[in-house]
C-alpha positions as CSV (number, residue, x, y, z in Angstrom):
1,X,8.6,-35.6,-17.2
2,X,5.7,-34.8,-15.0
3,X,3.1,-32.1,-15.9
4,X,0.7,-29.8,-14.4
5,X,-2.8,-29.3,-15.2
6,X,-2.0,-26.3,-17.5
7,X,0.2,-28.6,-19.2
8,X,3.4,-27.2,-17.9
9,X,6.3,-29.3,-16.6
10,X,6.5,-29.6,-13.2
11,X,9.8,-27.9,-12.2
12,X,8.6,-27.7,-8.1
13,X,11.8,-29.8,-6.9
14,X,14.1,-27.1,-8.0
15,X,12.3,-24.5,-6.0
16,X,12.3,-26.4,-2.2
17,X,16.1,-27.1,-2.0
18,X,18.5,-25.8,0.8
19,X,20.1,-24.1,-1.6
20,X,20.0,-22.3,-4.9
21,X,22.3,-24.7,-6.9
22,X,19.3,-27.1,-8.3
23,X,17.1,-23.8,-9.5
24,X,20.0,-22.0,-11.9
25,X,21.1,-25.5,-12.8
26,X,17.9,-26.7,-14.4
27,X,17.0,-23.6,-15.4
28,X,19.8,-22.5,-16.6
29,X,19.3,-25.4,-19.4
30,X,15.8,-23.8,-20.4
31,X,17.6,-20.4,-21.0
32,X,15.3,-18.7,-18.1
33,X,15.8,-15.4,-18.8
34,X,12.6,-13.1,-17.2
35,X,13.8,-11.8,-14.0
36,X,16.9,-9.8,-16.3
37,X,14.2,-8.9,-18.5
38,X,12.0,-7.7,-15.9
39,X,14.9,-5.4,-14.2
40,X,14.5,-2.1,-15.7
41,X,10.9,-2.0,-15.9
42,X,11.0,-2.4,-11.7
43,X,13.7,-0.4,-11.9
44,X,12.1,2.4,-13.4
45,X,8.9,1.6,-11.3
46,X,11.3,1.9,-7.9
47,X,12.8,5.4,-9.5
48,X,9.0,6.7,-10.4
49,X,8.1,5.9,-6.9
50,X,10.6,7.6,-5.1
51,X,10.5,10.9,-6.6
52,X,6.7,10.4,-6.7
53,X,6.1,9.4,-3.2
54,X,9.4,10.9,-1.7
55,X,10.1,7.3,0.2
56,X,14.2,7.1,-0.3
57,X,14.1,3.4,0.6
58,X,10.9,1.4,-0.8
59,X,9.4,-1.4,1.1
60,X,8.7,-4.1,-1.9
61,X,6.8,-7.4,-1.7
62,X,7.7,-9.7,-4.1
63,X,5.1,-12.5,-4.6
64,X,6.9,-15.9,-5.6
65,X,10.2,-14.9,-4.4
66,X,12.0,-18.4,-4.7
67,X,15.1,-17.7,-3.2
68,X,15.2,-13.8,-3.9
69,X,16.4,-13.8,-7.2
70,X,14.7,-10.3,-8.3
71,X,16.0,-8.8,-5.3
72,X,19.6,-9.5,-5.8
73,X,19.5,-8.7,-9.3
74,X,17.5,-5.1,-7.9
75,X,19.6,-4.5,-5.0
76,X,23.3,-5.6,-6.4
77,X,23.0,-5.1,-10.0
78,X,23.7,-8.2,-10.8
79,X,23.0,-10.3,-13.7
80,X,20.8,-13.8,-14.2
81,X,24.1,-14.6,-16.4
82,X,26.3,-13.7,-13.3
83,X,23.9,-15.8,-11.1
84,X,24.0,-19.2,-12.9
85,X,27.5,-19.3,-13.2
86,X,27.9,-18.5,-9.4
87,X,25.3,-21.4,-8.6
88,X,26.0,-23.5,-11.4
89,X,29.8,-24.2,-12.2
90,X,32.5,-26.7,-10.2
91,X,33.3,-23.9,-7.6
92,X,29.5,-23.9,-6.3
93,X,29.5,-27.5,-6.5
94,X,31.9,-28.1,-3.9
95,X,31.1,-25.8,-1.5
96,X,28.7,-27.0,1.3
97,X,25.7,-24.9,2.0
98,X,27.2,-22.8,4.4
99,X,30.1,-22.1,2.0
100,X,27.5,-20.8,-0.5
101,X,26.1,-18.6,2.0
102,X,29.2,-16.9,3.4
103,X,29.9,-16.1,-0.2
104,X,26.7,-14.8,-0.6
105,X,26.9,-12.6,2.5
106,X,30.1,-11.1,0.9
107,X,28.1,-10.3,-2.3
108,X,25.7,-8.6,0.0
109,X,28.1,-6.5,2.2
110,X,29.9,-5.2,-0.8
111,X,27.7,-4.7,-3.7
112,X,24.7,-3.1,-2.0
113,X,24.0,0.3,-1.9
114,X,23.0,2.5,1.2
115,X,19.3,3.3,-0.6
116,X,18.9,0.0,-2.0
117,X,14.7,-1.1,-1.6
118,X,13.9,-3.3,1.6
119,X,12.4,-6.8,-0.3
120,X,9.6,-8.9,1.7
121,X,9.7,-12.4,0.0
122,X,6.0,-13.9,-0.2
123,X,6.7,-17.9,-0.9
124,X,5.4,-21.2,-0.1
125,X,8.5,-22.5,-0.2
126,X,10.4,-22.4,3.0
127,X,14.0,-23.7,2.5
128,X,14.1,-21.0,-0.7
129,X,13.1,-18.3,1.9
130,X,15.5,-19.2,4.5
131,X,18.0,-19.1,2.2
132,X,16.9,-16.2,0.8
133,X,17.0,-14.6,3.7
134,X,20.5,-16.0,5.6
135,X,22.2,-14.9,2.4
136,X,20.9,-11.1,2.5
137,X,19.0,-11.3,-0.5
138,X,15.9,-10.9,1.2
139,X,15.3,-8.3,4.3
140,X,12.1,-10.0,5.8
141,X,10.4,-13.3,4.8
142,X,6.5,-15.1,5.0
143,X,6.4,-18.3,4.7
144,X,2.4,-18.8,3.3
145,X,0.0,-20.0,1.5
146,X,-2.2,-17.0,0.7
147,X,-4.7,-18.7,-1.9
148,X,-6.0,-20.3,0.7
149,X,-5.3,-19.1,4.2
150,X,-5.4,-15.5,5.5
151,X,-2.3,-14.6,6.6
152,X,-1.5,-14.3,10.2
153,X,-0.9,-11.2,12.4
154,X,2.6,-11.7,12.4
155,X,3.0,-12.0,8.5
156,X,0.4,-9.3,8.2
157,X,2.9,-7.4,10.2
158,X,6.1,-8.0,7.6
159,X,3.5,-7.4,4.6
160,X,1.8,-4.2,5.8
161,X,3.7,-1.1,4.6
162,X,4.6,-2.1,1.5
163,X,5.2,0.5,-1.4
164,X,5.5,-2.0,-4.3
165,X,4.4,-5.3,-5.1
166,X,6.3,-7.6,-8.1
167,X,6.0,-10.6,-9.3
168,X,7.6,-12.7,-12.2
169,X,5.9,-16.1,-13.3
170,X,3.5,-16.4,-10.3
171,X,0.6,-15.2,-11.5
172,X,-1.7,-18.2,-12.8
173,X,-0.7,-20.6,-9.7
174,X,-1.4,-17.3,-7.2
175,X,-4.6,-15.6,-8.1
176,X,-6.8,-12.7,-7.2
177,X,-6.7,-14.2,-3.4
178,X,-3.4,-13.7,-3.0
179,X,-3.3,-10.5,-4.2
180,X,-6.3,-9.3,-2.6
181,X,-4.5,-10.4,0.8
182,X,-1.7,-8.7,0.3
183,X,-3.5,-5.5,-0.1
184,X,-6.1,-5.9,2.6
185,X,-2.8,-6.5,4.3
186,X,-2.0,-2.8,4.4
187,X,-4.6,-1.5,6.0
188,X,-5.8,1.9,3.8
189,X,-2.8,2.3,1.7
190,X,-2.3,0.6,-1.9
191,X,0.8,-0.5,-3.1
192,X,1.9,0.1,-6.5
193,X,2.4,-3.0,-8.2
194,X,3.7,-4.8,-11.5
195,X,3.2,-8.4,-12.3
196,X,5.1,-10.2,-15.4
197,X,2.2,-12.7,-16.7
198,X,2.5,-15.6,-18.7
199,X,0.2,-15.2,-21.7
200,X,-1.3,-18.9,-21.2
201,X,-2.7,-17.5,-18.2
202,X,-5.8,-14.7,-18.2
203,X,-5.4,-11.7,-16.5
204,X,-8.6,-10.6,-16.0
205,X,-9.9,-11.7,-13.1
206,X,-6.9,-10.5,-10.8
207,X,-7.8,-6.8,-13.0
208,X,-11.2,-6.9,-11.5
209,X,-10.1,-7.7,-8.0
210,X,-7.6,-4.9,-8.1
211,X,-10.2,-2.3,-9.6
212,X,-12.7,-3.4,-6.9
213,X,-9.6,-2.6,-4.1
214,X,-9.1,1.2,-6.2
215,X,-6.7,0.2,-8.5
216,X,-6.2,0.8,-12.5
217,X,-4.1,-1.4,-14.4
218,X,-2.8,-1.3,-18.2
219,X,-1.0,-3.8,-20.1
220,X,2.8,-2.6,-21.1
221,X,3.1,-3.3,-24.7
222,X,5.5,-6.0,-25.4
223,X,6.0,-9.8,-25.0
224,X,8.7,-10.8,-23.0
225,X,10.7,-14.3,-23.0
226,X,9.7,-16.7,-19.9
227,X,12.0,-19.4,-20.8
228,X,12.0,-22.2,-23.6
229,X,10.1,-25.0,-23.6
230,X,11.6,-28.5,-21.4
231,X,10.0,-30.5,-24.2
232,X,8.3,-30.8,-27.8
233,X,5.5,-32.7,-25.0
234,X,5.2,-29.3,-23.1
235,X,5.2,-27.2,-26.0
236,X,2.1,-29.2,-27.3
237,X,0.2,-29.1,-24.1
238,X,0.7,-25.4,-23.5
239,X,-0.4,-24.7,-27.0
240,X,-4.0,-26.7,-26.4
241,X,-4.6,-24.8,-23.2
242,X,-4.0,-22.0,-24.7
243,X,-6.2,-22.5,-28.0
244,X,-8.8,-23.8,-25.7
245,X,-8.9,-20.5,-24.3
246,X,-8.8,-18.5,-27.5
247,X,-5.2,-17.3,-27.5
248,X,-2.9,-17.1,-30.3
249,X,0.4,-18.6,-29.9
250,X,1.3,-17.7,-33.9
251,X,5.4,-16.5,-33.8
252,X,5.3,-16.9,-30.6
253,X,4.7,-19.8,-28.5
254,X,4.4,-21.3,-31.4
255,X,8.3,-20.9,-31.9
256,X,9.6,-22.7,-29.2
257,X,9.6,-19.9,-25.8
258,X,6.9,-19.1,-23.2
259,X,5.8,-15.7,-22.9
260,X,5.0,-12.6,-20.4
261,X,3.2,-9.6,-20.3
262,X,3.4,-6.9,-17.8
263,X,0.4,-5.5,-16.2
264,X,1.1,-2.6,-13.6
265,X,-1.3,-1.2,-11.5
266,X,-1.8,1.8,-9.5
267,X,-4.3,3.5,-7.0
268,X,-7.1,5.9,-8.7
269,X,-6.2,9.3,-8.7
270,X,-3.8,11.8,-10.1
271,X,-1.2,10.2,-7.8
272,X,-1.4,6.9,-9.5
273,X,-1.9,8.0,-13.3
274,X,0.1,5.3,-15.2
275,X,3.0,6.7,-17.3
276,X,5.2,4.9,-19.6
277,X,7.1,2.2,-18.0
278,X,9.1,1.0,-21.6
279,X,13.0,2.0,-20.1
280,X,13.4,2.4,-23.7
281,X,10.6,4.3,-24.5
282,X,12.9,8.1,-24.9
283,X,9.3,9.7,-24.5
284,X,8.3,8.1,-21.1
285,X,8.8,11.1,-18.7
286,X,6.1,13.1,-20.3
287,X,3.6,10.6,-20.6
């Protein structure tokens, strides 16, 4: 196994394939389970947003796209379950890239509805954006490095207009650049956005960047399963990055799963006062 310097295994093969059937293989094994987890929370973001902002169809960047997994599971209702058996059993393994797409398309055409969100994909990795794409999952792709490029006017052009920004995993290999691009990217208006955060990784610095762009963010309570660890190797090198940077992995990391928190932000103003966003939370309407 091959490791990053955060003491993660490197898992960047699975995400440059022509097709999906590497990704929910592998990860399928490390019980990856975020994106399901993650659902209703955007969910309930997307539903704040309409009734709040009166946009019937959202525009929504998602950062670290891969190949569109949170908007399939958004836009079709379906399942991370449903989604490694469609990619991982004998019936995916013979078909032939094509096969996997026209099967895909079909998904697409029946399962989504007429006032389903519009998903930008934001990805370095081309093939998983192409596919992405061809299949339906995503409505509009960029293909960029924004750590360390600006993007061009053309992917300015797909990013501008967006309502909502997600992300699931990203954060910690994309950084306050990216973000800060993405919203520079829209000219005046600020999306609303919601970021799942692996704990190993400090949050602070993208916090700053968005309150110096008009933003205020709060951390959702609750920790929220990434996947498990590839090896007793990683699980040791995760755990000295994070005691070197003073955080507590007790009952946690400690146990044998990686974990997120979710940070949403929102413009200043009465417009973007932060509610509950717990689905379960009976209470949240009136916060």
């Amino acid at each position: 196994m091959r490791f990053d310097t955060t003491g993660k295994v490197s898992l960047d093969h699975i995400y440059t394939q022509p097709d999906p059937r590497a990704y929910f293989t592998v990860l399928r094994t490390l019980d990856y389970c975020v994106p399901q987890l993650a659902k209703p929370y955007f969910a309930k973001l997307l539903k704040e947003y309409r009734e709040e902002r009166r946009v019937a169809v959202p525009k929504v960047v998602d950062i670290g796209c891969s190949y569109g997994i949170n908007a399939a599971l958004l836009k079709y209702d379906v399942a991370m379950d449903e989604l490694y058996a469609r990619y991982g059993g004998d019936a995916a393994a013979g078909l032939t890239r094509e096969g996997l797409l026209a099967r895909d398309r079909e998904l697409s055409r029946a399962r989504r509805p007429a006032q389903s969100p519009r998903f930008i994909g934001l990805d370095t990795s081309e093939n998983a954006l192409d596919y992405a794409r061809e299949a339906g999952f995503l409505d509009g792709t960029v293909h960029a490095d924004l750590e360390n490029h600006d993007p061009t006017p053309d992917q300015r052009a797909l990013l501008s207009g967006a309502d909502l920004v997600f992300s699931t995993g990203c954060i910690g290999y994309v950084t306050e650049r990216t973000l800060t691009r993405v919203v520079r990217a829209q000219g005046g208006h600020r999306p609303w956005m919601a970021h799942f955060v692996l704990r190993m990784f400090p949050f602070d610095p993208v916090e700053r960047a968005l309150a110096g762009l008009g933003y205020e963010t709060t951390r959702i309570d609750g920790m929220h399963k990434q996947r498990r660890f590839a090896s007793p190797e990683e699980q040791a090198l995760v755990l000295d990055t994070m005691a070197a940077a003073g955080v507590d992995a007790t009952g946690l990391e400690a146990e044998g799963w990686l974990y997120a928190q979710l940070y949403v932000s929102r413009p200043y103003g009465p417009a973007g006062r932060l509610r509950s966003h717990d689905p379960h939370d009976p209470n949240r309407e009136q916060l």
